[in-house]
N, C-alpha and C positions, 0 to 999 in steps of 0.2 A: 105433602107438606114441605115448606122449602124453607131452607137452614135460614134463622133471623139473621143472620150477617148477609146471607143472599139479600133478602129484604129490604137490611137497612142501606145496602150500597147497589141496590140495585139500578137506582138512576143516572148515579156516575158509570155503572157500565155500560148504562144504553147508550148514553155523548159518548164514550170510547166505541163504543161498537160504530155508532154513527158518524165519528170523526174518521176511523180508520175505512169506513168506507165514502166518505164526502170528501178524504185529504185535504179539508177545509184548517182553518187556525179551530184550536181548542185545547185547552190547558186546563188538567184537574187541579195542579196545585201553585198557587202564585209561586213566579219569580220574584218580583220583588222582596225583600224582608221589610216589609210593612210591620210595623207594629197594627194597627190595622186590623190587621189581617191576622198576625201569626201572635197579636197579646203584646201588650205593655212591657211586658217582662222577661218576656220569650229572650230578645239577644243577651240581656245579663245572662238568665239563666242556661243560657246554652252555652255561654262562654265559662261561666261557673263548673257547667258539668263537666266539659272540656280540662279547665283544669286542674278539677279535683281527680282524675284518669295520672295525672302526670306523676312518674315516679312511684307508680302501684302496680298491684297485681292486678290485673283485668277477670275476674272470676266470672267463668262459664257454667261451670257445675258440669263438664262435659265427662262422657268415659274412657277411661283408659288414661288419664292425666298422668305423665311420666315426670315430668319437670315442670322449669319456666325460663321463657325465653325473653331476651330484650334486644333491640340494636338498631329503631328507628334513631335516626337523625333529622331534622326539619332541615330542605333546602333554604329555608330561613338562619339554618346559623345553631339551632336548640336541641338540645337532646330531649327526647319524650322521656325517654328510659318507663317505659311500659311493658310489664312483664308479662307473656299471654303466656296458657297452658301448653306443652307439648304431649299430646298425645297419639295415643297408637294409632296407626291409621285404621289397620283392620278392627278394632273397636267399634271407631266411628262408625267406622261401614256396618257393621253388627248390627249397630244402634240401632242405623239408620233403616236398614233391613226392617227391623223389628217395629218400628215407627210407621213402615208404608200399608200393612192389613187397613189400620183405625185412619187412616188418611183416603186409601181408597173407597173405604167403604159411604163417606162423607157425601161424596158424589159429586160431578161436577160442579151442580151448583154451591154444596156447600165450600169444597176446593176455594172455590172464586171468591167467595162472601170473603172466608179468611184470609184471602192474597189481599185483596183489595182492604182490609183493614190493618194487614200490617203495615202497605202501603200507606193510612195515612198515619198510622203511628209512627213512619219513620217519618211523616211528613212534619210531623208535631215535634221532632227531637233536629230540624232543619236547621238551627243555628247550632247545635254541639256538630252535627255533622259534616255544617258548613267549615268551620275551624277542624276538625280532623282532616279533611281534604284539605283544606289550606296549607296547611302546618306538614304535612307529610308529602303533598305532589312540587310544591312552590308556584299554585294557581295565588292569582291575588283571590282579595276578597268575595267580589262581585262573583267575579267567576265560581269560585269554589263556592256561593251559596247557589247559583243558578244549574250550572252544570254538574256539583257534587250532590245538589239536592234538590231543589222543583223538577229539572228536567231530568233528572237518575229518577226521578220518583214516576214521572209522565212515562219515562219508556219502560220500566218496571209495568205502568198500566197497560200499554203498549200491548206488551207479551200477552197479558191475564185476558185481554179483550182476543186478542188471534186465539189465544190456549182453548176461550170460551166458545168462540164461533167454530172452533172446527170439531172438539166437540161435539156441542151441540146438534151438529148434522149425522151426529149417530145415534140412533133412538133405542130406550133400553130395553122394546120387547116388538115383538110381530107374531100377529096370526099369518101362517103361509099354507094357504091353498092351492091346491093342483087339479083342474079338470079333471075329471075321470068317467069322462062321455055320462050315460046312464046309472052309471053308479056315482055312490058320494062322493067325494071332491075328497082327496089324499090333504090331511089333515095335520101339521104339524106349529109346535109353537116355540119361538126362538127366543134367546133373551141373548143379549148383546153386553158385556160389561168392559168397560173401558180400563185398562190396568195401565200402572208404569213402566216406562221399559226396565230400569232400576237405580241403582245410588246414581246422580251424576256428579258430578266436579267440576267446579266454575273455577279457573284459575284467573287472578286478577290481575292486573297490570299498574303501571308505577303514577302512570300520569294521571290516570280518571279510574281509580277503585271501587267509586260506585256507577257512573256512568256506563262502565263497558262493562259492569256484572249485574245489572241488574236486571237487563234484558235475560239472560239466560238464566240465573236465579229462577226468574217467577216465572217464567217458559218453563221450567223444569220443574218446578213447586204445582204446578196449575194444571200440570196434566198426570199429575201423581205421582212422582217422584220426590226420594228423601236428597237431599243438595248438602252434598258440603264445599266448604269456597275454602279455597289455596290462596291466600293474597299474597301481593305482591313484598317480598322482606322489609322495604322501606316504606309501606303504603299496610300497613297492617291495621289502626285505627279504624279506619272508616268501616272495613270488614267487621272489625269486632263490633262495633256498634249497632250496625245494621243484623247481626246474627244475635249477640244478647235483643235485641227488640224483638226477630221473629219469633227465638225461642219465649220468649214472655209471651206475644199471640197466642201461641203454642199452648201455656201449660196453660193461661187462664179459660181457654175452651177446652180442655180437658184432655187433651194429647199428647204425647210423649217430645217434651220441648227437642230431642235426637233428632228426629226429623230433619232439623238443619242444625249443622256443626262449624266452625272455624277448623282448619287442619293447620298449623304453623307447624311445618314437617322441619326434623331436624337436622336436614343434610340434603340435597339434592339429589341422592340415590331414594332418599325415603319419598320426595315426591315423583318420580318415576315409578314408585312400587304402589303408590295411591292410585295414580291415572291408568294403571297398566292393568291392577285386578281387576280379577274375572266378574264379579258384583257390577263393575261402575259399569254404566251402558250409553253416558255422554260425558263428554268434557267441552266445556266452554273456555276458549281462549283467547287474549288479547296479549302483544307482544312482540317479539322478535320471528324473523324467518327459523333464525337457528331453531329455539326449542320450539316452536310450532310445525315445521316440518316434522322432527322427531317424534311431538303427540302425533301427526297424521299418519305418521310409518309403522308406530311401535303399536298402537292403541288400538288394537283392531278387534278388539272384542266393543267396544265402542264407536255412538257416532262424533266424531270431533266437528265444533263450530267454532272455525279458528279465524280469527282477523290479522292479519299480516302486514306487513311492510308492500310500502307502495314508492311510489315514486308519481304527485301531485302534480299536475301542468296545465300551464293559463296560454292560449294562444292571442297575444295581439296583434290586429289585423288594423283595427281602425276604429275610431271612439267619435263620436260629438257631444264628448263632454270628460273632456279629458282630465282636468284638477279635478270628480269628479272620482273617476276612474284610476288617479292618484292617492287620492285619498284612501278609497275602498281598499287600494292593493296594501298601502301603506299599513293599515290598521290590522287587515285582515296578516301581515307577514308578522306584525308587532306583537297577535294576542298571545299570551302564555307562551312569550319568545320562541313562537313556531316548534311548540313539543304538543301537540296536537296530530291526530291523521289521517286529518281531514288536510292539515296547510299545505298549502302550493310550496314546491320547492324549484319547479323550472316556472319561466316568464321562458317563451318563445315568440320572437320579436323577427319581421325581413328585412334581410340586412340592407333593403332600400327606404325602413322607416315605414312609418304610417300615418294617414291621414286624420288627423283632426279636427274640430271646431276651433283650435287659435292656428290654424296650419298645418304643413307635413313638419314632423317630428323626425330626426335620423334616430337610429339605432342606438349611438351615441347619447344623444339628447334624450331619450326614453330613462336610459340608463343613470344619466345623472338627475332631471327631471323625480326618477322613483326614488333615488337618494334623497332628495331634498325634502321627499314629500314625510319618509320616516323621519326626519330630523323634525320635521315640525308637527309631528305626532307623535313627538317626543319631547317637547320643548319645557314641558313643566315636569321636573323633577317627581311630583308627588304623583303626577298623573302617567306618568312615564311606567314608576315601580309598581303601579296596582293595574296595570297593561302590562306590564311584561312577566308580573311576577317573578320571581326564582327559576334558575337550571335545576333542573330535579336532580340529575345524576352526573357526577363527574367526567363518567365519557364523552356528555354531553359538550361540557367545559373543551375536554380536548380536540371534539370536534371542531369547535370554534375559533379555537388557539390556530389550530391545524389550516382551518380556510383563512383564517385570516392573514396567515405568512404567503398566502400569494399560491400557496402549492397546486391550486385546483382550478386557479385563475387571476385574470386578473381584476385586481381589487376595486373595484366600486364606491363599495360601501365599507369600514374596517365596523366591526364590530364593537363594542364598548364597553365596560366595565361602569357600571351606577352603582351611586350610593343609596342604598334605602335607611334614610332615617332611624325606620322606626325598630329595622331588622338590619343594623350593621356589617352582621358577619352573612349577609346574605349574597350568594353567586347570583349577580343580576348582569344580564349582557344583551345588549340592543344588537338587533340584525345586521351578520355582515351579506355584502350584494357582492355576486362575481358576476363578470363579463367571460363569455365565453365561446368560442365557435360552435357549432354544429356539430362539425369531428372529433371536438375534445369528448367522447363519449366516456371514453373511464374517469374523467371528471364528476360527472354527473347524473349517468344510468346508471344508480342507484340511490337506494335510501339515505340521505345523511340527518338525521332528527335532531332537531334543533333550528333555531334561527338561523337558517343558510338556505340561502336564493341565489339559485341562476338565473343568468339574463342570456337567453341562447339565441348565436344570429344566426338565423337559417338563411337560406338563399330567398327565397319568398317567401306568400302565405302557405301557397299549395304545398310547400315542404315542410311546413310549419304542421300542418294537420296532421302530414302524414308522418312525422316524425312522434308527433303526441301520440297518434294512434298505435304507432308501434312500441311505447314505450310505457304504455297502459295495457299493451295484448300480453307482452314480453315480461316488464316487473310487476304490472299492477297497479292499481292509485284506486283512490275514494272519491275523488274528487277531479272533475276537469272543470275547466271554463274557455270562453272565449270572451272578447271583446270587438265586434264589426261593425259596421252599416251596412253591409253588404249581404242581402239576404242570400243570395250563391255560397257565400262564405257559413254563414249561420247554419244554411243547410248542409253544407260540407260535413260542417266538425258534429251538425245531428248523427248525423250515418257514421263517423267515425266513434260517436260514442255508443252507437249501437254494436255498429262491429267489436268494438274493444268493451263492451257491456259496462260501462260504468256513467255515471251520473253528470248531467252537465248544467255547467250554470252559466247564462247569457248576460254579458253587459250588468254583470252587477255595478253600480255608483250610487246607494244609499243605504240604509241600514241593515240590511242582508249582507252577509258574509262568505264565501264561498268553503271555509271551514265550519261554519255553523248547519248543524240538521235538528229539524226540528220533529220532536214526537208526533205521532198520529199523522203525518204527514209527507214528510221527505222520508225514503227509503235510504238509511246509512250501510253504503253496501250495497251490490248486486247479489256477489256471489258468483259472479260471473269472469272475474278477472282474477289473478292469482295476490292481489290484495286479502280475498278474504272469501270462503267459498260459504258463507251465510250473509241473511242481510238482515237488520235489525229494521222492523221487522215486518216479515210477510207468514205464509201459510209453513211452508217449507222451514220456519226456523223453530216450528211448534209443531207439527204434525206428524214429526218420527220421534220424538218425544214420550209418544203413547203407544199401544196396541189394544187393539179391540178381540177379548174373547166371546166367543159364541157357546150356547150351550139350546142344547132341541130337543125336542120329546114326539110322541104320536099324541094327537090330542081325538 
């Protein structure tokens, strides 16, 4: 007999299971915010919900509550002042212990029924959670309802479909028989159960707090694991949101809502003593090198899936469609003022220019050429602030002050300071472009997050490849691209990105973006380059998540 939640969502997992093996287009939950689609009433009330939160206690019901904490700020300009629980971490952990017998015992199928229904309950709560992401990362709208919520909710499904398929190729029982020439055949019978490995820990990150936890969330929820999420100080909303919803999944089937918890640790020693205990057996992370290396060093009673700092690069070679390839580059440096990590931060350009459909282009001319093209995908004020959104984090700011004094190059593009209307005291700043050689490498071999692009002149194409491929082996990146005609070329920078194991995107020039990944389909991540040693998602970012015990008898 298989769990009614298996039942009633059993459809939508066969399209996941059949999208993740077709990599075809397929989406469980609209992007758009259609009324339509998501009700009449849905955006009032989800902005209602939003902010009736503001300026209250966030109540979890969770154990071990010590205090309460507050100190979001909106890169918009607003205080939330939203007060969550502090509590103990080894509580949590307790709980959560205590919570995984009646969770494993569910079985995979029913595991799955219930991911997949939290999943659309948080699908249903899509405009409060669209405004939590908004209001806490400084994504504009659009984005913060697409990538905070239909597409955090599609790679959420993501996991539950990989968690299910691998699974599934373990079966719960066997008769095993042994020859035994003339006599009876040696007789025994096995049972197989699939157990968790134990508590994990999803720590969140500032830019995309449901996007880059939701993957490991329900990778960890889905192969029997109790999960508690660590979000990010300034990005704490969306966290609580989506943990008050699973906890309510939770108690209305009859389970101990501990299973999943919020941890808002009160000091940075205290979340080092959370990720470090002997209980937790994964941590998911998105972030900085600094503390990601540290979880990969410290954590070693756990498996860490850490996503890291890269360093993004576009090699252009040669276009026949160049305003085209303007445009794409332009839009794609502009979205969410390049605090994404997936955005390209080098353009590598031969310093003898490239050929195009209006002519050869100098190195120069590219350089001013991609200036012009940001200024006029920026030209309308209203349409500018809801593509660029907000600087999430001050450092951010400095970064930007910092390139734009010339120090790292020279200036191109200066950066700029907008006004948003509607959010005044909002940090809004359009990409600055630098010019730069090949040599200036302590310029530019490295991470700098934020709207900041290099234009690097290399000596040619061939150096051009092979300076990405070292700079993807070496730091790391999410993303490469090229731009050719030239299939020699095309082929080139394929094997470069096979050697440097990271993903490539060809001559993009229309609605594809080379920061954009889409669920069920692009692999965000290899795993393979020192950007991020998982990838959301394949087999490997679900299948050490679990262990399978055996138990045998004489039959």
């Amino acid at each position: 007999m298989t769990h009614p939640l298996f039942d009633k969502h059993q459809a939508k997992l066969q399209s996941a299971l059949d999208a993740i093996s077709s990599r075809g287009y397929w989406s469980a939950y609209t992007e758009m915010p259609s009324p339509k689609v998501y009700g009449e009433t849905a955006a009032a009330e989800g902005r209602a919900a939003f902010d009736a939160q503001l300026g209250q206690r966030f109540a979890l019901q969770q154990p071990g509550t010590q205090s309460w904490a507050a100190g979001e700020r909106s890169p918009y300009g607003m205080a939330l002042d939203v007060q969550y629980p502090v509590c103990d971490p080894q509580a949590l952990i307790d709980a959560g212990q205590a919570a995984m017998p009646a969770w494993q015992a569910l079985g995979v199928q029913g595991r799955t029924g219930l991911c997949i229904e939290m999943l659309d309950q948080l699908n249903q709560a899509s405009f409060e959670l669209a405004h939590a992401v908004m209001m806490t990362t400084g994504q504009g709208w659009m984005m913060a309802f697409q990538a905070g919520a239909a597409h955090a909710q599609d790679r959420g499904l993501e996991a539950v479909a990989y968690a299910y398929r691998e699974q599934r190729f373990v079966p719960t029982e066997a008769l095993w028989e042994k020859p035994q020439g003339k006599n009876a055949p040696m007789r025994m019978q096995k049972h197989f159960e699939i157990v968790g490995r134990g508590v994990a820990v999803v720590v969140g990150c500032g830019t995309f707090p449901t996007w880059n936890t939701y993957p490991g969330l329900f990778a960890a929820l889905a192969t029997g694991n109790a999960v508690i999420v660590k979000p990010h100080e300034q990005a704490i909303l969306p966290a609580a949101i989506t943990v008050r919803i699973l906890r309510a999944v939770l108690s209305e089937a009859g389970l101990s809502p501990d299973l999943v918890s919020l941890c808002v640790p009160a000091s940075q020693q205290a979340t080092q003593a959370l990720v470090t205990n002997a209980a937790v057996k994964s941590v998911d992370f998105t972030g900085s090198n600094t503390f990601g290396s540290w979880l990969i060093e410290h954590c070693r009673q756990a498996q860490v899936y850490a996503e890291l700092a890269g360093v993004n690069t576009i090699v252009i070679d040669s276009t026949d469609a160049y305003q085209a390839m303007l445009r794409n580059l332009a839009f794609s440096l502009c979205l969410y003022s390049g605090q994404m990590c997936t955005t390209s931060q080098l353009l590598v350009v031969p310093a003898g220019g490239i050929a195009t459909d209006e002519g050869a282009k100098s190195y120069e001319q590219v350089c001013a050429d991609l200036a012009t093209a940001i200024d006029a995908a920026l030209a309308k004020p209203d349409v500018a602030c809801a593509v660029l959104g907000a600087i999430q984090s001050p450092a951010t700011v400095a970064r930007i002050d910092h390139a734009n004094s010339g120090a790292l190059g020279t200036v191109v593009r200066a950066a700029q300071a907008l006004h948003n209307a509607e959010f005044p005291a909002a940090a809004v700043r359009s990409p600055v472009l630098l010019a730069v050689d090949a040599s200036a490498e302590a310029a530019y071999m490295e991470e700098r997050f934020g709207p900041i692009t290099f234009v690097v002149k290399a000596a040619d194409t061939a150096a051009a490849i092979a300076l990405a491929e070292r700079i993807v082996s070496t730091h790391g990146a999410l993303t490469l691209a090229v731009y050719s005609t030239q299939e020699a070329v095309i082929d080139a920078m394929t094997q470069a990105s096979w050697n440097a194991k990271v993903a490539l995107s060809i001559n993009l020039t229309s609605g594809v973006f080379v920061n954009q990944s889409a669920a069920f389909s692009d692999y965000h991540g290899t795993g393979g380059n020192p950007a991020a040693n998982a990838s959301y998602c394949d087999s490997a970012f679900v299948a050490n998540r679990f262990r399978v015990i055996q138990r045998r008898y004489h039959v």
